[in-house]
VEXVO-533336 format. One line per 10 residues: number of its first residue (from 1); their letters; for each residue x, y, z of C-alpha. Coordinates in nm, 3 decimals, padded with zeros to 5 digits. Layout:
N
NUM = a = X,Y,Z | ...
//
This chain:
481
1 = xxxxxxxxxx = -02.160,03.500,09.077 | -02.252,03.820,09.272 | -02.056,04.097,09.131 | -02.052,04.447,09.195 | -01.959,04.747,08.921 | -01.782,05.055,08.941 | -01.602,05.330,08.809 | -01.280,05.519,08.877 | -01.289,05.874,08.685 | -00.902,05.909,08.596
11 = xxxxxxxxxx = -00.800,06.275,08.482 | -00.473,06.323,08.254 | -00.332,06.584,08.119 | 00.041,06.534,07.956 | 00.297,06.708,07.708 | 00.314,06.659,07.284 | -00.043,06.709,07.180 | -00.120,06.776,06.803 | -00.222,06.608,06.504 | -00.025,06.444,06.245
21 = xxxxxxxxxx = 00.032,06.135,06.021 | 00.029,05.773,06.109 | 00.355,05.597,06.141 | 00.448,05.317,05.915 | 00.384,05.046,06.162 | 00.030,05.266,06.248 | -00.086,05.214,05.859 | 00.001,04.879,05.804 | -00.236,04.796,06.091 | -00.552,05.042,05.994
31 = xxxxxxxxxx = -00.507,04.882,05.637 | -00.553,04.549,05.806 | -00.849,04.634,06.014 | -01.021,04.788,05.715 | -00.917,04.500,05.486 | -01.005,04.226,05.730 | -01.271,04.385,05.955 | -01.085,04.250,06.254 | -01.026,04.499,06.607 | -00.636,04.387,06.672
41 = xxxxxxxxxx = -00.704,04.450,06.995 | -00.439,04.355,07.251 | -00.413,04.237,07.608 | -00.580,04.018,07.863 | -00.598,03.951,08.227 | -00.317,03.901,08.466 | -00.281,03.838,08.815 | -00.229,04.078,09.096 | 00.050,04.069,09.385 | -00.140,04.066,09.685
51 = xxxxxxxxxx = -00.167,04.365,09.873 | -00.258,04.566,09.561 | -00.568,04.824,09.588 | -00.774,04.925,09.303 | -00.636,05.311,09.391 | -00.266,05.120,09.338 | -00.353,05.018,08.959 | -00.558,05.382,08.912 | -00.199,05.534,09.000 | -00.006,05.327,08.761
61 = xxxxxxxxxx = -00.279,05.440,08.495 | -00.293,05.771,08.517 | 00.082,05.801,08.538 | 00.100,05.564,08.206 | -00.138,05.782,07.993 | -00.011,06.170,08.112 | 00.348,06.008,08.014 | 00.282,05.849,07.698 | 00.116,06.020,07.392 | 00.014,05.720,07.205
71 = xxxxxxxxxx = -00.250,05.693,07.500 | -00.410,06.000,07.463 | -00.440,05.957,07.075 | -00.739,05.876,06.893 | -00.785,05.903,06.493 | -00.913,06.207,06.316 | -01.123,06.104,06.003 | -01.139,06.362,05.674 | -01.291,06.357,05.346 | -01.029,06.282,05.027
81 = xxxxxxxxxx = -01.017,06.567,04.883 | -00.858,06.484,04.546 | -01.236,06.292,04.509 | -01.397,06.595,04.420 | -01.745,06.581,04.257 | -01.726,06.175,04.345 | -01.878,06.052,04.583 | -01.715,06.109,04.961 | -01.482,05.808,05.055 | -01.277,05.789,05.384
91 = xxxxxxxxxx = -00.912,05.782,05.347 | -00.638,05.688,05.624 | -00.700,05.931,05.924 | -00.498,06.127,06.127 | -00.356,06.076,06.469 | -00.456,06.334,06.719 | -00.255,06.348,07.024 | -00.486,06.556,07.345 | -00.334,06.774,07.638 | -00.617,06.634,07.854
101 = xxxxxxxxxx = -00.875,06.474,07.940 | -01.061,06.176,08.162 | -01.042,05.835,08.154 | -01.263,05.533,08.333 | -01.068,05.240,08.579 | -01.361,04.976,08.588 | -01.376,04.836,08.939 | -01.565,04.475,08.948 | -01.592,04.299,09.317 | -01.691,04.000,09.367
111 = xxxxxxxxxx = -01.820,03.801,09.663 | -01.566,03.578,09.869 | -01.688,03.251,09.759 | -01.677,03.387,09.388 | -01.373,03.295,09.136 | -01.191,03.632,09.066 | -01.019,03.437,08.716 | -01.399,03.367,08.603 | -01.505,03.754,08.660 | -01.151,03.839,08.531
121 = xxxxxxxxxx = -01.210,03.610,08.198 | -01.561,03.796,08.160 | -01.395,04.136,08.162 | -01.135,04.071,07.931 | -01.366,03.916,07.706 | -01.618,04.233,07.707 | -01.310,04.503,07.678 | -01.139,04.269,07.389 | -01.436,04.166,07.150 | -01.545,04.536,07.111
131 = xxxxxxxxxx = -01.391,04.732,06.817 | -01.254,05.082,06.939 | -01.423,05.398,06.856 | -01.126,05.496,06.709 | -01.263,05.847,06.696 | -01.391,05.905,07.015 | -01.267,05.650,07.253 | -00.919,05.649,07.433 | -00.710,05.348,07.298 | -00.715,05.146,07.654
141 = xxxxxxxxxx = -00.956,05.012,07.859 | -00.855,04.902,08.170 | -01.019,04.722,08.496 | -00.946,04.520,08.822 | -01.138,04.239,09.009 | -01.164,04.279,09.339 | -01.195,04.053,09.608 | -01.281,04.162,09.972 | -01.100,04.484,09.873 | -00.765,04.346,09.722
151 = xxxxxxxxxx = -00.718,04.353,09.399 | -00.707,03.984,09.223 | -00.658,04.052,08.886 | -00.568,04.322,08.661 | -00.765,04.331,08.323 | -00.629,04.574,07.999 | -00.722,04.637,07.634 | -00.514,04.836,07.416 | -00.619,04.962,07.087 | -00.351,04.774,06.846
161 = xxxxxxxxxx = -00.306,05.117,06.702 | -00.118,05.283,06.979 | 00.087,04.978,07.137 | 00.203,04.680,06.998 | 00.349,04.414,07.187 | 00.687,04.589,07.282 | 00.535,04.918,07.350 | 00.348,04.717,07.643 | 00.692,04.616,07.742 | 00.826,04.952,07.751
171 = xxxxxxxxxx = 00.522,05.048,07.955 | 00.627,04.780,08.252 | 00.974,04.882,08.204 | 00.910,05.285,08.237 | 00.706,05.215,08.596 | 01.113,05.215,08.759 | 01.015,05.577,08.660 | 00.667,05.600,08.879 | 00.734,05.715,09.240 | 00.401,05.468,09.361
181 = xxxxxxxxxx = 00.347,05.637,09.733 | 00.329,06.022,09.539 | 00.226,05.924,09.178 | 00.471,06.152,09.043 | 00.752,06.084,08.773 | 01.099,06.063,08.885 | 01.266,06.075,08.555 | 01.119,06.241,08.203 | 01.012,06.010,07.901 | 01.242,05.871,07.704
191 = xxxxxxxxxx = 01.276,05.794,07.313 | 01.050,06.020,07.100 | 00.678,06.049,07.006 | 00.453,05.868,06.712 | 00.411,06.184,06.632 | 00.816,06.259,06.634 | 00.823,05.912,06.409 | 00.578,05.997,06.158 | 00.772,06.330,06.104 | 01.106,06.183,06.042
201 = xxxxxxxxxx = 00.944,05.883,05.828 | 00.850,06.168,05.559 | 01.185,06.332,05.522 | 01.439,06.247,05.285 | 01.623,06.000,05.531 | 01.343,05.841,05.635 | 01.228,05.778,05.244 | 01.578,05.663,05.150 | 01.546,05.372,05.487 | 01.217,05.274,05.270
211 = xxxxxxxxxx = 01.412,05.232,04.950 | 01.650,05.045,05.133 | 01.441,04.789,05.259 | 01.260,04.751,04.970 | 01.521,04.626,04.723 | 01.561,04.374,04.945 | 01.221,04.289,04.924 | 01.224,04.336,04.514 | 01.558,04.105,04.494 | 01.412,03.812,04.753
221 = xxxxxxxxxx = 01.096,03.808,04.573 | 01.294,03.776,04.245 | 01.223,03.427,04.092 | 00.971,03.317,04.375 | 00.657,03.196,04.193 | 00.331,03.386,04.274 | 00.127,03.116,04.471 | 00.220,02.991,04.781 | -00.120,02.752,04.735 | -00.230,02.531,04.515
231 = xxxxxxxxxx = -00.602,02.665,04.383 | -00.874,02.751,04.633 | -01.085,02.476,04.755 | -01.478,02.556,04.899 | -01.324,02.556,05.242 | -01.490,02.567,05.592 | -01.756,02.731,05.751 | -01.601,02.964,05.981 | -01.378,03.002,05.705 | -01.040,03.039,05.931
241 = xxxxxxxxxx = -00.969,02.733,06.189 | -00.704,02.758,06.453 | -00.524,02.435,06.551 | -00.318,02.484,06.910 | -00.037,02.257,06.951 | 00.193,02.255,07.269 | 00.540,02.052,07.222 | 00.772,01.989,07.485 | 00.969,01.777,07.307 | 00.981,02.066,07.021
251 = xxxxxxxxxx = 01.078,02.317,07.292 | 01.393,02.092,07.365 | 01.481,01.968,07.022 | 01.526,02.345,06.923 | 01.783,02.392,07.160 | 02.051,02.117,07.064 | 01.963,02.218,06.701 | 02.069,02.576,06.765 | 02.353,02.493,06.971 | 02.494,02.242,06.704
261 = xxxxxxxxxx = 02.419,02.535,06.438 | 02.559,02.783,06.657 | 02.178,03.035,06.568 | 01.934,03.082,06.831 | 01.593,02.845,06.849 | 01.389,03.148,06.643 | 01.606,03.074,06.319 | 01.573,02.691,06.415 | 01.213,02.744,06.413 | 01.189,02.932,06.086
271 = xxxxxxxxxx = 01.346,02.632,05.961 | 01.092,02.358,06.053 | 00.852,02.568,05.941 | 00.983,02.660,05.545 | 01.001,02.260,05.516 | 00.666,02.193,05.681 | 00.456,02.458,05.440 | 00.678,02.302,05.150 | 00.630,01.931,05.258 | 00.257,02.030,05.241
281 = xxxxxxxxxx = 00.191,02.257,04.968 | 00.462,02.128,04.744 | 00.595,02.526,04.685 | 00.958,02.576,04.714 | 01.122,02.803,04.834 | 00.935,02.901,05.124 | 00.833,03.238,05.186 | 00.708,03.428,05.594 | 00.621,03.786,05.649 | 00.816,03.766,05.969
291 = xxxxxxxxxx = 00.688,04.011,06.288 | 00.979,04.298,06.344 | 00.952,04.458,06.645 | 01.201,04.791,06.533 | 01.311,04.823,06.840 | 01.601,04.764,06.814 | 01.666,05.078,06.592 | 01.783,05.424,06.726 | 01.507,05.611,06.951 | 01.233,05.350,06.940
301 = xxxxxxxxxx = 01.318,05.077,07.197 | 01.135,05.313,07.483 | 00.890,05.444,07.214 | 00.509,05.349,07.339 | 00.342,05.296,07.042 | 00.307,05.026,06.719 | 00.628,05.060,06.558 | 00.652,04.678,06.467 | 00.641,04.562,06.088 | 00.663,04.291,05.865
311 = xxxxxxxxxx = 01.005,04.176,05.735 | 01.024,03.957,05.408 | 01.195,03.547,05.481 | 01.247,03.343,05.163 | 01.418,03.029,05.224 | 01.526,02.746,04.960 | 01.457,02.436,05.133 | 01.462,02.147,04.825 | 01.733,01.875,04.842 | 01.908,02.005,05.142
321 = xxxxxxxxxx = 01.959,01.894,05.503 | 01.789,02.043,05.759 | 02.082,02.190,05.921 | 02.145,02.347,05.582 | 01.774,02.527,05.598 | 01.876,02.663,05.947 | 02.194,02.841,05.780 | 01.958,02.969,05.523 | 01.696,03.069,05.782 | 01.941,03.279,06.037
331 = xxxxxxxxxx = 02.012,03.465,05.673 | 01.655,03.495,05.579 | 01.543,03.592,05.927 | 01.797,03.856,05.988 | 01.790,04.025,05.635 | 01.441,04.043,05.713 | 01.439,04.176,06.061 | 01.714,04.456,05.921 | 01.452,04.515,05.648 | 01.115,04.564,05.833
341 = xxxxxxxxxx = 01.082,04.925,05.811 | 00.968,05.056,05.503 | 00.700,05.269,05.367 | 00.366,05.023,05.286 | 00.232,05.195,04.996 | 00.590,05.140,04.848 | 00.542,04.741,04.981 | 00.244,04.726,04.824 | 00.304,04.930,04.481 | 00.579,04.615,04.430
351 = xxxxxxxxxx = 00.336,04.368,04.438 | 00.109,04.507,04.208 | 00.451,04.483,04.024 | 00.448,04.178,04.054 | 00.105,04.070,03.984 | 00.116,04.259,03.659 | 00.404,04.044,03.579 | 00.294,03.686,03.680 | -00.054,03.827,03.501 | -00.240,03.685,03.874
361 = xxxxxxxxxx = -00.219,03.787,04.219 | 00.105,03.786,04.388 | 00.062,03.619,04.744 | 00.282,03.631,05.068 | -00.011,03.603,05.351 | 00.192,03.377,05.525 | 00.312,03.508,05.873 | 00.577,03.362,06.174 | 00.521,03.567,06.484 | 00.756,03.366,06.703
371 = xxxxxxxxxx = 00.714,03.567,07.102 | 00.879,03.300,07.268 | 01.088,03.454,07.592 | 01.321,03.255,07.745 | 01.375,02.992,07.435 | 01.743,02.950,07.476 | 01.966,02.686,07.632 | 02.083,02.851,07.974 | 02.462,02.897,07.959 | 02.622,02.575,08.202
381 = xxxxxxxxxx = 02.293,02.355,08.167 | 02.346,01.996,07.946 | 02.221,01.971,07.615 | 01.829,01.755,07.633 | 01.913,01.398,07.614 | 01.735,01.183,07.349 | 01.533,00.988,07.595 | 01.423,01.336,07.755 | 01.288,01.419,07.401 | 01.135,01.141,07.354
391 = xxxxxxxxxx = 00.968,01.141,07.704 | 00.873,01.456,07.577 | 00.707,01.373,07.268 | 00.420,01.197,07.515 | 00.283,01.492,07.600 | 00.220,01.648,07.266 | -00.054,01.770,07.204 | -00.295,01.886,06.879 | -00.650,02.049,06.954 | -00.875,02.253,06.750
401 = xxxxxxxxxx = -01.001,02.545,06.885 | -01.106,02.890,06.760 | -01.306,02.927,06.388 | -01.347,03.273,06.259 | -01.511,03.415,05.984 | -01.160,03.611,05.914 | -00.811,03.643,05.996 | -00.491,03.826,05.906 | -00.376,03.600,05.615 | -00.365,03.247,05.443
411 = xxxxxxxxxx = -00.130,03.096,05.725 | -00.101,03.261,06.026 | 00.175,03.079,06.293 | 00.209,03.209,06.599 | 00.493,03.108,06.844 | 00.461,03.109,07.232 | 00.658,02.979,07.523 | 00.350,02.995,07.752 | -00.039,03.019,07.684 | -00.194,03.273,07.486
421 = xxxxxxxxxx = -00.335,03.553,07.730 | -00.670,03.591,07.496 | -00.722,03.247,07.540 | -00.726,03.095,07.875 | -00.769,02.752,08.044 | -00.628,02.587,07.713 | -00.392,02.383,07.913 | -00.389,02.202,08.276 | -00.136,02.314,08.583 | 00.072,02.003,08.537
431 = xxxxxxxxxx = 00.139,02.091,08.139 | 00.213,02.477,08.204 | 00.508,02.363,08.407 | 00.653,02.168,08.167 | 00.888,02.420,07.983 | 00.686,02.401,07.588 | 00.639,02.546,07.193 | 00.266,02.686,07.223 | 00.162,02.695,06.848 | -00.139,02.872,06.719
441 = xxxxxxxxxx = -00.164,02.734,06.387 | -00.464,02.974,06.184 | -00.518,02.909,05.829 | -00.794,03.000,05.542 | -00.966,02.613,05.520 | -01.004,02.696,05.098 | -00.623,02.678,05.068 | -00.557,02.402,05.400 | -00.769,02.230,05.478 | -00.808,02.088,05.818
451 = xxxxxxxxxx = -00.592,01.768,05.763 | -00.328,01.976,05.594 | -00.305,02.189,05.864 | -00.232,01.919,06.109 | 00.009,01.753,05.889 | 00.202,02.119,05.858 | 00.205,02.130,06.249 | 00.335,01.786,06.294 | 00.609,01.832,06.071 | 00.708,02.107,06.247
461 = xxxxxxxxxx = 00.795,01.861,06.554 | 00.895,01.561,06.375 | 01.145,01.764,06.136 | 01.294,01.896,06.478 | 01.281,01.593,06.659 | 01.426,01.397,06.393 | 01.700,01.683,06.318 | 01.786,01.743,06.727 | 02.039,01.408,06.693 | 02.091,01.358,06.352
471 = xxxxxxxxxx = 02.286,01.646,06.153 | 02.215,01.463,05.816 | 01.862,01.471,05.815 | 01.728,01.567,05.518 | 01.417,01.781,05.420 | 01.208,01.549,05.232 | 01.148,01.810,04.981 | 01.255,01.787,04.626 | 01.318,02.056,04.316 | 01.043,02.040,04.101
481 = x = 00.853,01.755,04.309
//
């Protein structure tokens, strides 16, 4: 492949510098990268309308980082200095929020007999891999692939620290505000600052929203037993495997569940999965840190930064009928969702709590991240027909595919509607228009093993496949089995 590089030089300047604490969502991620070693960076490669021009894109990022503070932030590391006269330790940094400065658009053309995708792959590959110098580096990295001048593809890595996955969409949604002949803004910013979070998180109001959420953590946790595992096995080497699944007939057996349950397929979902990690690790009830976005709360659906958090799902799942779990789940899922915003150290001084008290580790590293769009049933179209499920079912299909040395916890599911953008070329044309459940299933091998794994993943369909046309069906799972 002949390929050319380049550089754009980008200058910014923009309003709300200053330094300040993290946000909430901010230090539940840094405690993850220094826990786990892993970047969290997000992003990936997307294709361009044609007509676009690498000065087009260089427009669009300029006006994205004068506008938005969380991309002019990078982390300001101090000494503790309550560890006097020991030796000098790093603590959580600061955020540090510039007036100005200059920022590279990496310009890679390629020949016309080249594939754009391939170079496009490449670049995403060297931007993502790459840990941030959090530092000294701006938190985005950004390039295009060009092809006889036309931009192809655009390619983008955000440090996790200042977006997560609905700051990005408040990014594409703020462009309506990007006049793209002039550059200039038509409308100010909306929503307030990280900076302007972090603030309110430390007063009174924001300590007494922490307290909140965290009795409902204390009272769900109440009774649950400590392990969600049986003991630790020796495990694989990579020690974390990743099994993809993609389920049409999943995607279609979650909608006549929820419209027979009167939920939505998300709380269907969180159903098939408390039985499957019960069916296979014989621990009941089930437990999910579940992914909340916070958006949803006042000020922060146009905020451009990481504001998402973990809520807390317990769900009894022995000697009931699966419908029954899905009533349980929409409760589980919601209390959790309207508890995700909390103070971590206070998270994390309540399971010390509760180590102390079950005298050995207290463990929730189990995690739905379900970032399915367009799930639902449209209103007017017929419920799936049982032979269209089980046409469906043909076209399952199970594959291993990443191993890493370490991951984010125990059990890891991930929850798509179309292919992962950091991993590419997974599926064929002919399958990605087939409307589908893309699972990522990642788990620590010492606590499932490879065959469990699989078994927990096709439980997840059968349960649902079983359930879509029979109300009765029951879990499988029994108290004290």
């Amino acid at each position: 492949m002949a390929v050319a590089r380049s550089t754009i030089s980008i200058r910014f300047q923009g309003a709300g510098s200053g330094a300040g604490e993290l946000t909430w969502g901010q230090v539940e991620l840094w405690d993850a990268i220094v826990r786990t070693g892993r970047t969290f960076n997000i992003g990936g490669a997307l294709p361009m309308p044609p007509g676009t021009t690498a000065a087009d894109v260089a427009v669009m990022l300029r006006f994205w980082i004068c506008r938005h503070p969380s991309l002019r932030t990078r982390l300001r590391f101090e000494p503790d200095e309550a560890s006097a006269g020991s030796p000098r330790r790093p603590v959580r940094p600061l955020q540090e929020v510039a007036a100005a400065g200059e920022v590279a658009l990496h310009v890679v053309d390629v020949d016309a007999e080249d594939d754009p995708a391939a170079a496009a792959e490449e670049l995403r590959v060297e931007f993502e891999v790459p840990a941030f110098d959090y530092a000294n580096e701006w938190p985005v990295r950004m390039g295009v692939v060009c092809r006889d001048g036309e931009v192809t593809h655009m390619v983008v890595q955000y440090c996790h620290l200042a977006v997560d996955g609905g700051g990005i969409d408040a990014m594409v949604a703020d462009l309506e505000s990007l006049d793209r002949t002039s550059g200039l803004e038509t409308a100010p910013p909306n929503g307030i600052t990280p900076l302007e979070l972090a603030r309110s998180q430390s007063t009174p109001a924001g300590r007494r929203a922490s307290d909140k959420s965290l009795r409902h953590w204390a009272n769900a946790l109440r009774g649950v037993p400590a392990r969600r595992f049986g003991h630790a096995g020796e495990g694989c080497e990579p020690r974390f495997w990743e099994l993809y699944c993609y389920s049409p007939a999943m995607h279609l057996a979650l909608q006549r569940i929820a419209d027979r349950t009167e939920t939505n397929t998300t709380h269907v979902l969180f159903a098939a999965y408390a039985v499957a990690l019960a069916r296979v690790t014989g621990v009941n009830p089930s437990l999910a840190q579940t992914i909340v976005s916070n958006r949803f709360r006042p000020g922060l659906g146009p905020l451009v930064g990481a504001v998402s958090q973990p809520g807390l799902c317990v769900v009894e799942v022995a000697d009931k009928t699966f419908d029954e779990v899905v009533a349980l789940a929409w409760k589980a899922v919601t209390a959790g969702a309207l508890h995700g915003y909390y103070r971590p150290d206070g998270r994390n001084e309540l399971l010390d709590r509760l180590s102390e008290e079950h005298d050995e580790p207290f463990d929730i590293s189990c995690f739905v991240n379900d970032r399915r769009r367009e799930a639902e049933l449209e209103p007017g179209r017929p419920l799936p027909s049982e032979e269209q499920v089980q046409a469906a079912l043909k076209q399952s299909m199970f594959r291993w595919e990443r191993k890493e040395s370490t991951f984010s916890g125990s059990l890891f599911l991930q929850v798509d509607s179309g292919p992962d953008l950091t991993a590419p070329e997974r599926i064929t044309p002919e399958q990605l228009a087939v409307p589908a459940v893309y699972l990522e299933v990642w788990a620590d091998t010492r606590y499932l093993p490879p065959d469990d794994m699989e078994t927990f993943a096709r439980t997840m369909e059968e349960i649902t496949v079983q359930a879509a046309f029979d109300p009765a069906v029951a879990t499988g799972v029994h108290a004290g089995s």
